[in-house]
MIMAR-181634 format. One record per residue: x, y, z of N, C-alpha, C in turn. Coordinates in steps of 0.05 Angstrom, whole numbers, plus 5000, padded with zeros to 4 digits. Layout:
# MIMAR-181634
XYZXYZXYZ/...
//
This chain:
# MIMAR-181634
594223017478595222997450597322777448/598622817472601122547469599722297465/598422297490597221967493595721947465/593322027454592722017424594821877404/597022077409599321957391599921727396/600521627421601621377429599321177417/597021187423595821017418595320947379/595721197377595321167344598121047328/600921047347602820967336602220667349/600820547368600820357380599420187365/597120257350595020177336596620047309/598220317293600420197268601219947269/602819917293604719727295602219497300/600719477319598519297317597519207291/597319357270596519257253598019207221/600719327229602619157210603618937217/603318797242604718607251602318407247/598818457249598318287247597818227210/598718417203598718447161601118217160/604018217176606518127177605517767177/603417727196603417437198601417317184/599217507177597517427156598817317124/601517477115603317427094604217147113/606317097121607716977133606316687122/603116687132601216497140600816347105/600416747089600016517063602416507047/604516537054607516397052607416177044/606316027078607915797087605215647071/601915747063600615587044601415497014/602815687012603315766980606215646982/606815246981608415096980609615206956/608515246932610415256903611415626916/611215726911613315976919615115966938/614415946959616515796981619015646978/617715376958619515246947621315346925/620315526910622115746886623615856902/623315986921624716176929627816136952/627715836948629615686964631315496937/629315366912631515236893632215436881/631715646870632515896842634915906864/636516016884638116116881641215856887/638915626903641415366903642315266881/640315326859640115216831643115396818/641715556819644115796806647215796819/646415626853649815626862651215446851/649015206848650214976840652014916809/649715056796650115016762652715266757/653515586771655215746763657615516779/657315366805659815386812660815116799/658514806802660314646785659914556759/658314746748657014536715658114726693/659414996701659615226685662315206687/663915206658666815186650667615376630/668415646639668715756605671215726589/672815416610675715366589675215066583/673614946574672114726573674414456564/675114206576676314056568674513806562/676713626555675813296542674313336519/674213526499672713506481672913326456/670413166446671012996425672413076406/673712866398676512966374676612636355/676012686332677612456318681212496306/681912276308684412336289684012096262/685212246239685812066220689412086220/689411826215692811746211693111686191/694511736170695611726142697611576143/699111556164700611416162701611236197/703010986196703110876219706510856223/707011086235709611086243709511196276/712711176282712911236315712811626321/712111766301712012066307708012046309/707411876300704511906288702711766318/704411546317703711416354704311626371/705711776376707311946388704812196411/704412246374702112456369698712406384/698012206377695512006384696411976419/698911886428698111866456697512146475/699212376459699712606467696512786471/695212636444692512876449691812686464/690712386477689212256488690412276526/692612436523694312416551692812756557/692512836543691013146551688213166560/688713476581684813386579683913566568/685213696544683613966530682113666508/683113416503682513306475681013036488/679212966484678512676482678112516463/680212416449680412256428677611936434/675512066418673611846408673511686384/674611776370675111656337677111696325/678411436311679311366299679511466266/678711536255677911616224679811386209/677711296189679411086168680111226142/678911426130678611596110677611916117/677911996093678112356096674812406090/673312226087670512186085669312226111/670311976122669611936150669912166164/672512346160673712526172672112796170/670012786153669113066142666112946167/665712736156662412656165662312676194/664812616210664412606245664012906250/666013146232664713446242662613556232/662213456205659313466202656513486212/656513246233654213136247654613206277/657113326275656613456302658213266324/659212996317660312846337662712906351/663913006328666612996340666913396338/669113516353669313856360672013886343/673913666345676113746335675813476311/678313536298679613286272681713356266/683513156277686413216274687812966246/689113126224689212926212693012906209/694312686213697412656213697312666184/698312686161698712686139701112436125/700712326105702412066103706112206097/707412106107710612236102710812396127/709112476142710512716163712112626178/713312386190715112346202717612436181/718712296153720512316142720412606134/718312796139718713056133719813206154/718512996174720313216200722613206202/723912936200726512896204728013006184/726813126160729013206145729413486145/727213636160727313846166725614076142/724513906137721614066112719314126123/719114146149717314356165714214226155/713613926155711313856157708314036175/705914036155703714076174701713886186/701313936211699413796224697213946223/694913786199693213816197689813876212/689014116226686914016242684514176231/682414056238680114196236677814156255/676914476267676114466290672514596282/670814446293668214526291666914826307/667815036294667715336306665215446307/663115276304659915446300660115516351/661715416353662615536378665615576387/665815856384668115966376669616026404/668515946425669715956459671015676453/668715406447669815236456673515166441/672315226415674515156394677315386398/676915506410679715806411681515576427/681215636457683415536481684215296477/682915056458684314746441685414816423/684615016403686614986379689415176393/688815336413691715506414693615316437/693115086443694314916468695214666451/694014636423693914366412698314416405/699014656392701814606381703914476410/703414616432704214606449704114316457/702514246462702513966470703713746454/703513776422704713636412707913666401/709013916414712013946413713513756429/711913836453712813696485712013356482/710813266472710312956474713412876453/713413086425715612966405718013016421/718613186444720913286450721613046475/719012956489720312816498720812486502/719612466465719512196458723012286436/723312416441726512476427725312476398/723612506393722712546359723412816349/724112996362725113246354726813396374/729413596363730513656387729113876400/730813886433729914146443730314396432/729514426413730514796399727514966408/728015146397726715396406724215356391/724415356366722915346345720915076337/718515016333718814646330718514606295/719614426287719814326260717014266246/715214336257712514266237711014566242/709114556232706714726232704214616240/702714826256699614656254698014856236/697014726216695714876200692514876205/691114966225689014946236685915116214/683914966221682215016190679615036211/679015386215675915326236673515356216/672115136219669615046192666715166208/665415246182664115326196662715606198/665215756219665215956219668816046222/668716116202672716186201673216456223/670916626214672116856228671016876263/670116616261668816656300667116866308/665816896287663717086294661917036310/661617156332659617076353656817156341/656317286333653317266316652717066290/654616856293653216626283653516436297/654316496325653616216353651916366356/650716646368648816706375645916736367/645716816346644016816331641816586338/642816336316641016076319640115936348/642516056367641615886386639316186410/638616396401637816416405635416456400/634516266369631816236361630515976378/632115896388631515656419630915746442/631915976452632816126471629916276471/629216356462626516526463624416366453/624216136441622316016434621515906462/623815816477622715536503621515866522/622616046527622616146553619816346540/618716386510614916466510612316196511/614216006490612915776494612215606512/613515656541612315516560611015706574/611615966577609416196593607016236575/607116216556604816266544602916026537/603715696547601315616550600315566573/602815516600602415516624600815756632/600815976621598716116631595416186621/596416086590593715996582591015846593/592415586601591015446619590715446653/591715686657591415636687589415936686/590416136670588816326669585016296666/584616056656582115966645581515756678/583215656691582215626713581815736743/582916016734582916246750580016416753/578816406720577116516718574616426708/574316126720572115886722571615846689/572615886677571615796650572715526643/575215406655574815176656573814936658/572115046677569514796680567214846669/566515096656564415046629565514886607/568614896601570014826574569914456588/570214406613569314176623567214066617/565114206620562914066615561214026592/562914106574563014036547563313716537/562013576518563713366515565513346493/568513456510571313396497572713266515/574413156498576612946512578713126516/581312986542583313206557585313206528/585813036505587513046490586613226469/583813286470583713496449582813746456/582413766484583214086504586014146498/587813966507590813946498591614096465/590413896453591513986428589414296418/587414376424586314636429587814896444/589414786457591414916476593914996457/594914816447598014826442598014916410/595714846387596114936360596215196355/595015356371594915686360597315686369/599315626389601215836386604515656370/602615426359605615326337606015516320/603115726307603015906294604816226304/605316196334606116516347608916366353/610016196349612316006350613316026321/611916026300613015956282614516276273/612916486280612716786265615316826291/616216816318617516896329619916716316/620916476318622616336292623416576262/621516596257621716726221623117006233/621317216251623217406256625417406274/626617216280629117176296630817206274/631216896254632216846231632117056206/629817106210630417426186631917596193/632717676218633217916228637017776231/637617526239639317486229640917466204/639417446185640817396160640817666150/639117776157639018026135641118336156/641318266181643618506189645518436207/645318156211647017976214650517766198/648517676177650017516153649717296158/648117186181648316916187646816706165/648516486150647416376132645316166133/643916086123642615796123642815646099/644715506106646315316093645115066075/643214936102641414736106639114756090/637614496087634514486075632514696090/631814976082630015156103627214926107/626314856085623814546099624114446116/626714306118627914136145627714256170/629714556168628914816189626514806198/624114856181621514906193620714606211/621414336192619314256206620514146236/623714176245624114086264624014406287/623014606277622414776295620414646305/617914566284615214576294616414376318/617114146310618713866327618214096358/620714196349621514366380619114536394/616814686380616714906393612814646398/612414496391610214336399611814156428/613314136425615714036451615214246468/615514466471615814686494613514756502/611314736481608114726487607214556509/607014256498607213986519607714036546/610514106555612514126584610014436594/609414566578608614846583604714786605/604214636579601514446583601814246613/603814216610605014006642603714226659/606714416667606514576681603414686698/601714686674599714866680596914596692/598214336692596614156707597714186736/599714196738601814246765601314496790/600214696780601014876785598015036793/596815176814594515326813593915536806/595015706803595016026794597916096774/596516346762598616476742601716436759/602216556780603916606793605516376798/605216276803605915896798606715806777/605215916753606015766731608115906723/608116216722611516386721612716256741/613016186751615016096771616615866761/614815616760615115376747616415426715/615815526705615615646687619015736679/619815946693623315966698624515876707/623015686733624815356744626115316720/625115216698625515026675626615276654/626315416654628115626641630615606641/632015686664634615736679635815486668/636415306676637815026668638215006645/635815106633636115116600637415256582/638315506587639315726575642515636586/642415496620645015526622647715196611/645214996612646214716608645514666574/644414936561644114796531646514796511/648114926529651214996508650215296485/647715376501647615706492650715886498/650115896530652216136532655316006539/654215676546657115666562657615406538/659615296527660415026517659514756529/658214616511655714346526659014146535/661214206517663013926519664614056540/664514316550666914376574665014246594/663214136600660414086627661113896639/661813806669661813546672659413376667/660813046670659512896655656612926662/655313046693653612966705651113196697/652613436695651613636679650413616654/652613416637651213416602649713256604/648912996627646712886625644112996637/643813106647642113366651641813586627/643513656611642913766591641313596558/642313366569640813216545638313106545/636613196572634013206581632113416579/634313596557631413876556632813946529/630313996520629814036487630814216476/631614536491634214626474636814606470/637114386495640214256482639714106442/638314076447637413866417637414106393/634814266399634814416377637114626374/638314736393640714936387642814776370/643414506373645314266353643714306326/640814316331640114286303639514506289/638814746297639714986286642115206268/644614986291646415186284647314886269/646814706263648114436246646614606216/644014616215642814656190643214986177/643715156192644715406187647415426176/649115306195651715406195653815186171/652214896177654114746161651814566144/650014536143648314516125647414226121/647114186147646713906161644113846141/643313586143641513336128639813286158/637213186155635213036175637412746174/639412676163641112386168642212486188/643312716181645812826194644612926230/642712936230640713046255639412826267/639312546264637612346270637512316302/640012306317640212266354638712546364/638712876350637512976366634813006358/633812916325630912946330628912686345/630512426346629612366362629312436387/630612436405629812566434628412826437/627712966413626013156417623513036411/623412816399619712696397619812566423/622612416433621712226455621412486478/621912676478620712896498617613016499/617212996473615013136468612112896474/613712666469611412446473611512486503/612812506520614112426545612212676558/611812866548611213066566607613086558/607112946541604212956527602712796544/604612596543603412296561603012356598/604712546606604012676634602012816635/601713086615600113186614597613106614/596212936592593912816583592712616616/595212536631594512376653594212546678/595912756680595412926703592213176701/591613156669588813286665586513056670/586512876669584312686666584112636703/587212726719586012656739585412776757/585213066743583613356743581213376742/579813166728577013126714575712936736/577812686749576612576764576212686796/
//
């Protein structure tokens, strides 16, 4: 009875070990998993430990000067000597001044007002005018509550004001936008991006690999169609399951939400389609790339992750280092989350939108043109 046993426990191990290297074997075949399973977590060390800032500095800031005196110079070197502020603009008018937060360029707008030096000095408690672009209410909090401070200490120790306890002006700070920092109107819009990229690329990447899983591919081959209108056979039905996931995102925001849409809703639609025929394309990539379903989920959240984390969804795009935001301005929901929450929240114009809808066509061409070339040389 023993020996039986021995041999029957002998046999187990015999044949989980040779199950152990049979896996092992199609491991080391199966290059794309392998390779996932070594970037997903370097990716994630890399991007939490140096591209993720949740006290974000150098953010664009214009100032307008009303006036050209030595409290007003004072002021201008003080935000440009900080690194919560990166003074990019100049403002010549209160025009200019509305249009740079408008379009999204500038985060802050600091405006000196004409007389505030002779107001300070006389002790009439001048305000320093700012207005901060709050449709992201992380980035805009920790600058506007650091901005008084910094400019006490530059006047105190340009002797423009004494050392007292108290400082002689006010900052009268104005968050546009969204006054009350409601996080369900950062969240909201940018998560009609957020769920568009991460069905819109699984759902065509697996479209098309699923059809070469299950040989119907090469009947649809031997058809005479061209790879650009397999392509475009691929990607139209679901501008339609793109468009309805969009409408119930946005409905469901406004209506138990409050989130407004400000903007042209026409405009809205047609730079979704912009976006969500963009996530189709890269999706369509994928699934030239890639041999099985399993592959294409994989690939699939490669390109996810970066995106949710470098689009200025959860974390601020302007706290990122530089090397980071140029990586973020290579994937298409950095673009549309600007243009979502621009047309929702402040009621942005296609003028007012022109730098990010371009780069979402030059993406969309960009990823069409791989695609169409990596299928044709599928065919050959």
């Amino acid at each position: 009875m023993s020996a039986a046993n021995d041999m029957a426990s002998r046999g187990f191990w015999l044949r989980t070990r040779a199950m152990l290297i049979k896996e092992f074997i199609q491991l080391k075949r199966d290059r794309m998993s392998f390779g996932m399973i070594i970037m997903i977590p370097l990716m994630q060390l890399v991007l939490f430990g140096y591209a993720i800032n949740t006290t974000p500095r150098d953010l664009p800031t214009a100032v307008l000067l009303q006036e050209t005196s030595d409290v007003g110079r004072s002021i201008l070197a003080a935000l440009k000597n900080t690194r919560y502020f990166k003074v990019t603009h100049i403002a010549h008018s209160a025009a200019e001044f509305d249009r740079l937060l408008a379009s999204g360029t500038v985060l802050f707008a600091v405006e000196i007002p004409a007389n505030f030096e002779r107001s300070l000095r006389r002790g009439d408690r001048p305000a320093l005018l700012v207005a901060a672009d709050a449709t992201d209410p992380v980035a805009a909090g920790s600058a506007l509550g650091a901005l008084g401070t910094i400019v006490t200490t530059a006047l105190r120790n340009d002797h423009a004001i004494p050392d007292t306890t108290a400082p002689p002006f006010e900052v009268r700070a104005h968050a546009r936008y969204n006054p009350a920092a409601s996080t369900a109107l950062n969240i909201v819009p940018g998560l009609v991006g957020t769920i568009l990229t991460m069905t819109m690329l699984i759902f065509t990447a697996l479209s098309v690999t699923r059809e070469i899983e299950r040989g119907t591919m090469e009947s649809l081959l031997s058809m005479p169609i061209k790879p650009v209108e397999v392509m475009f056979g691929k990607i139209v039905p679901y501008v339609l399951v793109g468009f309805i996931q969009a409408f119930l995102i946005i409905g469901i925001g406004v209506s138990l939400f409050g989130v407004p849409i400000l903007g042209n809703v026409l405009t809205l639609a047609l730079l979704s389609t912009l976006f969500i025929t963009t996530n189709l394309s890269i999706g369509y990539t994928f699934s030239t790339i890639v041999q099985n379903q399993l592959q294409a989920m994989q690939l699939s959240m490669m390109f996810f992750l970066p995106s949710i984390l470098l689009s200025g969804f959860m974390f601020p795009f302007a706290g990122m280092p530089v090397w980071a935001q140029y990586l973020g301005e290579g994937l298409p929901l950095t673009h549309y989350i600007r243009i979502v929450r621009a047309i929702m929240l402040k009621g942005a114009t296609l003028q007012n939108l022109q730098y990010d809808t371009i780069a979402l066509i030059a993406l969309m061409l960009l990823a069409m043109t791989i695609a169409v070339t990596r299928f044709r040389r599928t065919l050959d």
